[in-house]
C-alpha positions in Angstrom: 230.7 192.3 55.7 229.9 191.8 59.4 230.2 188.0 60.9 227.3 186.6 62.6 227.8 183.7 64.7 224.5 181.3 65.8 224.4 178.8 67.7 221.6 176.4 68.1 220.0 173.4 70.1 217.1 170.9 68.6 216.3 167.9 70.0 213.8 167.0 66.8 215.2 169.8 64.5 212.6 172.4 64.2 215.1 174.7 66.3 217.5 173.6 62.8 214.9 174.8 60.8 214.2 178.4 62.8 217.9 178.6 62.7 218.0 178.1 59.1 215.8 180.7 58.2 217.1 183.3 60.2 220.5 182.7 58.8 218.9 182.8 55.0 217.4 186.2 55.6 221.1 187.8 57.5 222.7 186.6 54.5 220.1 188.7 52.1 221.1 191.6 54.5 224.8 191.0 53.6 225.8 189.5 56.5 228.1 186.4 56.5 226.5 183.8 58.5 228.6 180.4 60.8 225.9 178.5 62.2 226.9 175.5 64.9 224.8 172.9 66.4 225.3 173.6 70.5 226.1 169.6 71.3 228.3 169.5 67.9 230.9 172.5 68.1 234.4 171.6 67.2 237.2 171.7 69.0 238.0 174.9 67.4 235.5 177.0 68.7 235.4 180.5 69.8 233.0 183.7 69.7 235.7 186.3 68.3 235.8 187.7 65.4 231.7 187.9 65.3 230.1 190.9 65.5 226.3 189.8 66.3 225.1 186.5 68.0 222.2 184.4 67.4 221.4 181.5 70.5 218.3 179.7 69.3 217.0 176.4 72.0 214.8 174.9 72.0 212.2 174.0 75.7 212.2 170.5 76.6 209.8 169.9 79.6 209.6 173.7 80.5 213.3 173.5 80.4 216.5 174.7 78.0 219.2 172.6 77.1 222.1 172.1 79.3 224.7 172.1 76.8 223.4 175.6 75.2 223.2 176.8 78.7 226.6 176.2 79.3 227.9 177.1 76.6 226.6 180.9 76.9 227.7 180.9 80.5 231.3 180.5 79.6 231.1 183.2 76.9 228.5 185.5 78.5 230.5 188.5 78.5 231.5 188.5 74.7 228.2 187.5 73.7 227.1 190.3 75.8 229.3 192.9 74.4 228.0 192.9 70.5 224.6 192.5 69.0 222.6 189.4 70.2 219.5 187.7 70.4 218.0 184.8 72.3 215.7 182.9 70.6 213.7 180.8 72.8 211.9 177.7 70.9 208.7 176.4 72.6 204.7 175.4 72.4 203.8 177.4 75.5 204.7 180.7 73.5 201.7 180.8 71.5 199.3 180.1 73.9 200.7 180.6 77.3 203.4 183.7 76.8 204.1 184.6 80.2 204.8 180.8 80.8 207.3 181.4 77.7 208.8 184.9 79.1 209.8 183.2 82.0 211.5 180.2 81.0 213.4 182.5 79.0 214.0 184.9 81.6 215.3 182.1 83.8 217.8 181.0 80.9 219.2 184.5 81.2 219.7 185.0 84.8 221.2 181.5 85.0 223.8 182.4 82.3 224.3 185.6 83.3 223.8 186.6 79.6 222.3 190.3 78.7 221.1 190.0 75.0 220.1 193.2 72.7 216.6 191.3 72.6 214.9 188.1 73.2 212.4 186.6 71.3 209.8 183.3 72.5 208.7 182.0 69.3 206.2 178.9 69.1 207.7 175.9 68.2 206.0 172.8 66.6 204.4 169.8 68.2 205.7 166.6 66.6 203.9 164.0 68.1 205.4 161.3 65.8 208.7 161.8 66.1 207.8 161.6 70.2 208.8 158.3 72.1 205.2 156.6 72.9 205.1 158.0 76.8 205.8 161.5 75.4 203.5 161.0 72.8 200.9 160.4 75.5 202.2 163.3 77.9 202.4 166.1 74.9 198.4 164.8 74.4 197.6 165.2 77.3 199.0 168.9 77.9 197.9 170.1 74.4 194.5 169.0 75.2 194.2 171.1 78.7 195.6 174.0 76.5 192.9 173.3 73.7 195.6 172.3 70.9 195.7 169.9 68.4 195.7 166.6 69.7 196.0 163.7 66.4 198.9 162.4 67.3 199.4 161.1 63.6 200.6 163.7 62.1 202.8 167.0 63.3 201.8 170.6 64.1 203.9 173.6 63.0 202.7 177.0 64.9 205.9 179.0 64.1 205.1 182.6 63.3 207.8 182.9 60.3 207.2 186.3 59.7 208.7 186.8 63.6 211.6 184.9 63.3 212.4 186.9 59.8 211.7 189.7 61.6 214.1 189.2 64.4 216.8 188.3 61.9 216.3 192.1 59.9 216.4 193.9 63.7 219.8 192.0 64.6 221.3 192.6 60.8 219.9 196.1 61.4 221.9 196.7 65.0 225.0 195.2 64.1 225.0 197.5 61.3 224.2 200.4 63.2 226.4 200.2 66.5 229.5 201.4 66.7 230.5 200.6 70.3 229.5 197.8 72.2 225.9 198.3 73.9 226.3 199.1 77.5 225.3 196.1 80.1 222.3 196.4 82.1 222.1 198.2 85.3 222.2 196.3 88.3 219.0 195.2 90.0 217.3 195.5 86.0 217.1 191.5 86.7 213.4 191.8 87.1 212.6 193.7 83.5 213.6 191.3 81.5 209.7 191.5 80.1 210.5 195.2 78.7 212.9 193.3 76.1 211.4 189.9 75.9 209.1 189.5 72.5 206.6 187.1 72.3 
């Protein structure tokens, strides 16, 4: 039974709950399944013995979180070496992709990580969990995109078909490679759209 190890960030939990499902559908695929909140690791931690990786964050102000970010700079090589995916939670990746792609591609060349495949899946907007200045600022974005804009109630726009789907192609290439995938070749920096899914 092949370990998966995934490792999240949420700042109002719907990363948790992207997470969660992903981790539901590796276990159907007979996987065995750790998952770890990035600001809440234990003292113990460490990425052996795993042979995939799941990094799900969530984008705060067009921005990852610092703490994930560090995290897979110190163990960009292992998580480099197996099976991974980058999940990249945000509201610009349903209606402004390439704004998505490249906060995700900028997550990558800062950690230096090289992922099997990267996925920018639309978040939710939950304007009343937001502080009241948010609350005001997330209006007033969503309304130059055309979103929803009550801001008494929450909007989910996750595609949950995508994220299952990504979960089935990372059970799938752990279960199919038998040596680690090579790394990229220097100066593919630029490419990072021939891997990144939307």
């Amino acid at each position: 039974m092949p370990n998966i190890l995934i490792v999240y960030g949420t700042s109002y939990g719907h990363t948790a709950k992207v997470v969660g499902r992903m981790a539901d559908v590796l276990e159907r695929q007979g996987c065995s399944v750790d998952v770890f909140r990035g600001d809440r690791l234990p003292e113990s931690f460490a990425v052996g013995g795993y042979q995939g990786f799941v990094v799900a964050d969530s984008v705060i102000r067009g921005k990852h979180q610092r703490h994930i970010a560090e995290m897979v700079q110190r163990h960009s090589s292992e998580l480099s070496a197996m099976p991974s995916c980058f999940v990249s939670v945000s509201g610009s990746a349903q209606d402004s992709p390439e704004r998505a792609r490249e906060c995700a591609g900028a997550f990558l060349r800062q950690t230096s990580w090289r992922p099997t495949r990267v996925h920018c899946i639309s978040g939710a907007i939950v304007y009343t969990r937001y502080t009241w200045p948010l609350r005001l600022m997330m209006k007033w974005i969503i309304r130059s995109h055309g979103g929803p804009t009550d801001t008494s109630r929450d909007y989910e726009l996750t595609d949950w078909a995508a994220v299952e789907q990504a979960a089935r192609q990372l059970a799938c290439a752990v279960a199919s490679v038998s040596h680690p995938p090579s790394p990229m070749r220097p100066g593919a920096r630029s490419k990072l759209d021939q891997y990144i899914v939307v």
